[in-house]
C-alpha positions in Angstrom: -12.3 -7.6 11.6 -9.8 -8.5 9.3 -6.9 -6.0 7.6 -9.0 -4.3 4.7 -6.0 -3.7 3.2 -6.1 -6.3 0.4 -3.5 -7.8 -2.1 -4.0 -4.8 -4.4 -6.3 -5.8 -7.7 -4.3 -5.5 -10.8 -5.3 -2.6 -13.4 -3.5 -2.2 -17.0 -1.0 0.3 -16.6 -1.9 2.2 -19.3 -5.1 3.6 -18.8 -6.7 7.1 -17.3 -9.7 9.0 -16.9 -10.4 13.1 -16.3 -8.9 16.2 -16.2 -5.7 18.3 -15.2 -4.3 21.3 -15.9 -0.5 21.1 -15.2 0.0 17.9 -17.6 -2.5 16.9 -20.7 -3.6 13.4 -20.6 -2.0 10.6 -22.9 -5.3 9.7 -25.2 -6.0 6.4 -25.3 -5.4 4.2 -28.9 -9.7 2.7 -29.1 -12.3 4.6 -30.1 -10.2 7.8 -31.5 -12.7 8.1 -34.4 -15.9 7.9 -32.1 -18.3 10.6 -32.7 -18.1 11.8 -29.1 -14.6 12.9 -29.4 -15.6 15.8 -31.9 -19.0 16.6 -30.5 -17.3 17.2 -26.8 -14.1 18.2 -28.2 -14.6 22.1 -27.7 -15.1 21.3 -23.7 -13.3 18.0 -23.5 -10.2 16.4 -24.9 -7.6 13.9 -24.8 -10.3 11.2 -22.8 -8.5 8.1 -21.3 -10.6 5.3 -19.4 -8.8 4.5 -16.4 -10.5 1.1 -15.1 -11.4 -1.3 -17.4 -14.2 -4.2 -17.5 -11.9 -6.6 -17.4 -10.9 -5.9 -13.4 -14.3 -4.5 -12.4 -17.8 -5.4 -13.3 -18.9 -2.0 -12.7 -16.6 1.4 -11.3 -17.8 4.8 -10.7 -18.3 7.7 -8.3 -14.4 8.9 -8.2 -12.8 11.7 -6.8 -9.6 13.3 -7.2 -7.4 13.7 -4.0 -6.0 17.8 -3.5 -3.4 17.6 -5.6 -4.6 15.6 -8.6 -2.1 12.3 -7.4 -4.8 9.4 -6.2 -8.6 9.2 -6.6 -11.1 6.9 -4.4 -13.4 5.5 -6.0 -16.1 2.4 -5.5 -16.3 -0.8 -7.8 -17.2 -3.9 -7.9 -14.7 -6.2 -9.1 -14.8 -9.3 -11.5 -14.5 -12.7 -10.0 -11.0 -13.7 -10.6 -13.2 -17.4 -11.3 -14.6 -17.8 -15.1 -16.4 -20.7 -16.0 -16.8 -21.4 -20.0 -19.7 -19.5 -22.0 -23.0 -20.9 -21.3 -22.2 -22.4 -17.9 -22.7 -21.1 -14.2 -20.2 -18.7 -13.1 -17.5 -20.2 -10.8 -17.4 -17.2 -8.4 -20.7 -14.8 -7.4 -20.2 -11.5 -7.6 -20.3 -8.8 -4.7 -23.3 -7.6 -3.6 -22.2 -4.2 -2.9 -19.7 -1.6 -3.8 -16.4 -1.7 -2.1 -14.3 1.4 -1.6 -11.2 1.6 -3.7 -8.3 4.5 -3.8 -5.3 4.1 -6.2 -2.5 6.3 -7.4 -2.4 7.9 -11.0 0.1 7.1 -13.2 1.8 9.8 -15.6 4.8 9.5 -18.2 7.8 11.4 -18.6 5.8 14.6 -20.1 3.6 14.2 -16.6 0.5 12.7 -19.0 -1.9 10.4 -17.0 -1.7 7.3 -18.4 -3.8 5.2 -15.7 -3.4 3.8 -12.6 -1.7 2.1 -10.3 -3.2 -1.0 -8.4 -6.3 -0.3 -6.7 -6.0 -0.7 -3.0 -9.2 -2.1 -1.2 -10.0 0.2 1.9 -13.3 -1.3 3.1 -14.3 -3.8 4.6 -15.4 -7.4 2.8 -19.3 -8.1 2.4 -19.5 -4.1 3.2 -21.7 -1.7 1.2 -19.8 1.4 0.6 -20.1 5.0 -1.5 -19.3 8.5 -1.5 -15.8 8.6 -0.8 -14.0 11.5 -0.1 -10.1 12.7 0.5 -9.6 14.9 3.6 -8.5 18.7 1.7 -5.2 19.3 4.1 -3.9 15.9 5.1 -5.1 13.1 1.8 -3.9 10.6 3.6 -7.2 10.3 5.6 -10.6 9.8 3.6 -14.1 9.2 4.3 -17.1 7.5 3.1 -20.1 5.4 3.8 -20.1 2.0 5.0 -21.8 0.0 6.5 -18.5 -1.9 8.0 -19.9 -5.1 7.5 -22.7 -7.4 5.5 -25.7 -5.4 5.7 -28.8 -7.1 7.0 -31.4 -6.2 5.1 -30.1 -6.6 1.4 -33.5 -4.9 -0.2 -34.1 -2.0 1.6 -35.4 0.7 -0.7 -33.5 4.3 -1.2 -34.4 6.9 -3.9 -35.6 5.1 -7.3 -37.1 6.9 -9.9 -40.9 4.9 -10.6 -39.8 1.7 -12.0 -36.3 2.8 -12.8 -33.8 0.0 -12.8 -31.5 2.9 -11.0 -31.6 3.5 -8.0 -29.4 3.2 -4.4 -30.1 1.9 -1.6 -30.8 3.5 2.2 -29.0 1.2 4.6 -29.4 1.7 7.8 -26.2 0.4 9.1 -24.7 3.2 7.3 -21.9 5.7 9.0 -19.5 8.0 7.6 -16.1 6.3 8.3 -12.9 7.3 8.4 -9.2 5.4 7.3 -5.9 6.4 7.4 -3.7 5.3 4.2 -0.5 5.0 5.2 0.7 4.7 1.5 -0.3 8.2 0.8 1.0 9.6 3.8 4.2 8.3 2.7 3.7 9.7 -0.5 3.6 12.7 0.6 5.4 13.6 3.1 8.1 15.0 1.9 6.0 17.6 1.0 3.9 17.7 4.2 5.1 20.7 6.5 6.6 19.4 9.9 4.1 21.3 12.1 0.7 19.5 10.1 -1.7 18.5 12.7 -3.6 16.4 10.8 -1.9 12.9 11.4 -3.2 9.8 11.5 -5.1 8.1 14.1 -3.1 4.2 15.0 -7.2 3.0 15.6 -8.0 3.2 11.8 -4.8 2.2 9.9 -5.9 -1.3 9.7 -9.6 -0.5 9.4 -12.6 1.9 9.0 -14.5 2.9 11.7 -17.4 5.3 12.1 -16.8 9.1 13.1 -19.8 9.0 15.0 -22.9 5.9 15.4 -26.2 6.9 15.3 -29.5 5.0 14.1 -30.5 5.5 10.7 -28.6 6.2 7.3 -25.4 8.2 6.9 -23.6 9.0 4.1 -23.0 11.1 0.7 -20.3 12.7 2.5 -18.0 15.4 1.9 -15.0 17.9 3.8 -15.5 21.5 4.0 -12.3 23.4 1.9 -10.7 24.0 5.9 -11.3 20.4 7.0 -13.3 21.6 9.8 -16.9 20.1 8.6 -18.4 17.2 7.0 -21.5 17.8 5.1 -23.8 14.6 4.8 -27.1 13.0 4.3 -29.1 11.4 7.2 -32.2 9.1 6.8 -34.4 9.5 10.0 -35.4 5.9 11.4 -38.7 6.9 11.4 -39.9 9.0 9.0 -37.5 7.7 6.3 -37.0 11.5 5.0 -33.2 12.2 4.1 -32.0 15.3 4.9 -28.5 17.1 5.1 -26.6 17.6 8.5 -23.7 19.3 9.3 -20.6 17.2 11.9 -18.2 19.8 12.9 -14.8 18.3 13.8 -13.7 20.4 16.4 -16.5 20.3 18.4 -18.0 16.6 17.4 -21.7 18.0 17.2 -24.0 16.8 14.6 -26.2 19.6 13.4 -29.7 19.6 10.5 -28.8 21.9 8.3 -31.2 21.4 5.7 -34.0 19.8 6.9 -37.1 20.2 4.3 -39.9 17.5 3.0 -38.3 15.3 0.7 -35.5 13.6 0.3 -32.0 16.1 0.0 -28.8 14.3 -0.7 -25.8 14.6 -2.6 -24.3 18.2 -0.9 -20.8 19.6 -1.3 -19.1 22.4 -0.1 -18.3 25.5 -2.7 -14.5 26.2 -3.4 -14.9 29.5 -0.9 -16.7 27.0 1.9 -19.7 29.8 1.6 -22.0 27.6 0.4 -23.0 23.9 -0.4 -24.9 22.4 -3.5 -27.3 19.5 -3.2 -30.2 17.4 -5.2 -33.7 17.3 -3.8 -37.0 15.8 -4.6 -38.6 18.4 -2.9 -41.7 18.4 -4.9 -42.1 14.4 -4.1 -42.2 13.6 -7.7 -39.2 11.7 -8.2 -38.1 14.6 -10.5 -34.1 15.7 -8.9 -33.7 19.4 -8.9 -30.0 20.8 -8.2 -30.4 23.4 -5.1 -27.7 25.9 -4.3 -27.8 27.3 0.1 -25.8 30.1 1.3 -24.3 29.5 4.4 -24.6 31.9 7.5 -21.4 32.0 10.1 -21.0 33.2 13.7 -18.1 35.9 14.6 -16.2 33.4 15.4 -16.8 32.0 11.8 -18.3 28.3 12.8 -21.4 27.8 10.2 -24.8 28.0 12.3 -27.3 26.9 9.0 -28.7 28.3 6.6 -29.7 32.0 5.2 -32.0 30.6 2.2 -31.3 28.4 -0.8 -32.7 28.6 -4.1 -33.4 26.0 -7.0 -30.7 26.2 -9.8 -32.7 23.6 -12.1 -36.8 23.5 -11.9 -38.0 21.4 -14.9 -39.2 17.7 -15.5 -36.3 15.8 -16.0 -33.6 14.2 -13.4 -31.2 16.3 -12.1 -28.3 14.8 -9.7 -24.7 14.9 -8.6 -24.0 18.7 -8.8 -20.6 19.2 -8.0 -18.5 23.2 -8.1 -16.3 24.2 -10.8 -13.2 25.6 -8.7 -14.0 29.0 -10.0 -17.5 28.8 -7.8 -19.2 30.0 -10.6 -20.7 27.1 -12.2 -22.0 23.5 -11.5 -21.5 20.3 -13.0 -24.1 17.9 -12.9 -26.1 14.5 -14.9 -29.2 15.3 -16.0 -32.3 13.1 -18.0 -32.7 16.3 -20.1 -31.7 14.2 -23.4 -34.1 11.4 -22.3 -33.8 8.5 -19.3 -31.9 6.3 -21.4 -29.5 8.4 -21.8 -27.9 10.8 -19.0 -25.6 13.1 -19.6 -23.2 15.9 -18.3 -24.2 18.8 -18.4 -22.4 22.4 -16.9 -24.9 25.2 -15.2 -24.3 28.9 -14.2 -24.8 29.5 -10.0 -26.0 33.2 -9.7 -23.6 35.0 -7.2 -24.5 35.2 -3.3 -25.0 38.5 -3.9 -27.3 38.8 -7.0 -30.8 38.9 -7.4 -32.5 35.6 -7.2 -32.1 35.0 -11.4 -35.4 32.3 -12.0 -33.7 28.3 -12.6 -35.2 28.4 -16.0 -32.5 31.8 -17.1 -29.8 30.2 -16.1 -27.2 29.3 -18.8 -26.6 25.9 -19.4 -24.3 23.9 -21.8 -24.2 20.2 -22.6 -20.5 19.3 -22.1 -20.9 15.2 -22.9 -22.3 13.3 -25.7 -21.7 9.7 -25.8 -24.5 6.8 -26.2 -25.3 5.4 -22.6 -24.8 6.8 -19.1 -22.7 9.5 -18.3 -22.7 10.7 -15.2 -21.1 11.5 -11.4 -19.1 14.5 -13.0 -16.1 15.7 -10.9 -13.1 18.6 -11.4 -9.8 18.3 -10.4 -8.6 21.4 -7.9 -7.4 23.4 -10.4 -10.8 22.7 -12.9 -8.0 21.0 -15.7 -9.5 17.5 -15.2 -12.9 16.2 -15.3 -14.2 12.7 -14.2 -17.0 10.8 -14.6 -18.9 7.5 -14.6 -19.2 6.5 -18.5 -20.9 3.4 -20.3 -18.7 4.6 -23.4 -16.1 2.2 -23.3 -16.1 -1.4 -25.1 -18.2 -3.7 -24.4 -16.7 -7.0 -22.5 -17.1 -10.4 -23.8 -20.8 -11.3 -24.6 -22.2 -8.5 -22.6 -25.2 -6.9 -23.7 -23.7 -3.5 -23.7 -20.2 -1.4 -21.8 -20.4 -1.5 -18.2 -20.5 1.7 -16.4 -16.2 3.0 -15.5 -14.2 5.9 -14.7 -12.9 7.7 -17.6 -11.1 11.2 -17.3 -10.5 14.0 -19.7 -8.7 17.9 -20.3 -11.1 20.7 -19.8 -10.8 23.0 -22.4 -13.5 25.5 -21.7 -16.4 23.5 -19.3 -18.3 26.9 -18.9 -22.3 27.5 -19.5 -21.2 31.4 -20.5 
């Protein structure tokens, strides 16, 4: 396999997307009189798109690294070939997401004002998502890939009914792993001299699985410590996806959640006490968050599960929960304001402690509310920044409406309470 490490795709300079608490972000010039800035303006301000129609055909799914300096993110990048309106295209597009990270950009005030070029970190014909940066040493990330072409381009994931969304299962699918040795340069100065996390010389040049087994593996994400990555696995032969547990000390692979239905999506809270998930546990294509507590041994490795509970129980769509760093609330996209049109939306988690409180008491709050998808929500470490997937932006060319990209934004108060 080739170096995956591609001449970087060039991004305008001057564009960002999400949320930060040490600096504000620079706003961008378009769209400053839309009617979304004043109706999210009491939870979101100062929004800046950070990639741009014009280098991808489609961008989304990003995350922050620790401190707020690089995201990863997956996209699928315009042909650099155009033919003239009305004729075939010069170049086909990719099939499948790659994996992207790139470095933000800030002025002298410390603004985000964009990014730098996006480096390619999977490899080509791949089909990649759910990347994630390692929380002690951000130089190493994971996600899912399948490493190269898959072979069966149609196989079916979760779609709801005849839903044009929808993402695929495939089976060559592996949490990987890369070193990046641009941001291990970038920070290490400020790396302390006795880190053990370094990098591995086996995946500098390429991804490579952390473990092989049949079936899909992905939706991946680091427990606060490093020590565990939470996951989804399709079984081969029941097709159910369910969430296990790999614990990198030990290199076991453990079910953790292993109910009817497909489960997916899961992330470790801030305290690493719990993790948050979507489920179509009632088998009706309906999403419903799900909160678990976490039970630990006296040594303090997680052994599964004490009980979850439903934080959302209703008819609509609800997906991609992800913690505010506070632990007290969730982020998440939700159908609630109709199928055309998802949107962000922020709900209370009852403490580990507390009486089970029924899905339909707890507070929620709408926190977006532009025309087309928003979705994918994500905070920054510090809960300053927030970034999501958006169909806001302009629309390119003669396209029939905006593609779907990574904007960003300053969290003024993001809270259900």
């Amino acid at each position: 396999m080739s170096n995956i490490i591609t001449s970087p795709i060039h991004l305008p300079a001057a564009i960002a997307a999400l949320f930060f608490s040490l600096p504000t972000l620079s706003p961008a010039s378009a769209d400053q009189q839309a009617p979304w800035r004043d109706a999210e303006a009491p939870a979101l301000q100062n929004h800046i798109q950070i990639t741009h129609p014009d280098t991808f055909l489609k961008a989304g799914e990003a995350y922050f690294s620790p401190d707020t300096g690089w995201i990863i993110f997956q996209a699928i990048p315009r042909p650099t070939l155009e033919s003239t309106p009305g004729t075939p295209s010069d170049a086909e597009p990719d099939k499948f997401y790659s994996m992207y990270v790139a470095k933000l950009i800030r002025n002298h005030a410390g603004d985000i004002t964009g990014i730098e070029e996006p480096t390619r970190v999977s490899a080509p014909g791949s089909a990649n998502t759910c990347g994630f940066f390692h929380p002690l040493a951000p130089w190493r990330i994971i996600f899912g890939s399948t490493l190269t072409p898959p072979a069966d381009v149609s196989k079916a994931g979760y779609q709801r009914g005849a839903s044009r969304y929808a993402w695929q299962f495939q089976e060559e699918m592996e949490v990987c792993t890369r070193t990046l040795l641009p941001i291990l340069h970038d920070k290490m100065e400020n790396t302390p001299s006795d880190a053990t996390y370094g990098f591995d010389p086996a995946d500098i040049s390429e991804a490579r699985p952390i473990w092989t087994r049949p079936g899909y593996d992905a939706e991946c994400a680091y427990s606060p410590d490093g020590r565990y990555i939470v996951h989804s696995q399709v079984n081969i032969e029941t097709g159910d996806s369910d969430l296990h547990l790999y614990d990198t000390q030990t290199k076991l692979l453990s079910p953790l959640i292993a109910e009817p239905g497909y489960d997916g999506g899961p992330f470790f809270s801030p305290d690493g006490k719990r993790i948050c998930y979507r489920s179509d546990r009632a088998g009706n294509d309906l999403l419903q968050l799900f909160v678990a507590d976490l039970s630990f041994n006296d040594a303090g490795a997680i052994t599964g599960v004490t009980r979850e509970r439903p934080i959302t129980q209703n008819q609509h769509v609800n997906w991609a929960p992800f913690w505010h760093p506070t632990g007290a609330f969730l982020i998440y996209a939700t159908s609630e304001v109709g199928h055309h049109n998802y949107e962000v939306f922020a709900i209370e988690v009852p403490s580990a402690d507390a009486p089970d409180t029924p899905a339909d008491a707890l507070k929620k709050r709408r926190l977006t509310s532009a025309s087309g998808f928003d979705g994918l929500p994500v905070f920054n470490a510090d809960g300053s920044l927030m970034m999501w997937t958006s169909q806001r932006g302009p629309t390119y060319k003669n396209e029939e409406r905006p593609s779907s990209q990574i904007w960003i934004a300053h969290v003024v108060n993001a809270s259900p309470q």
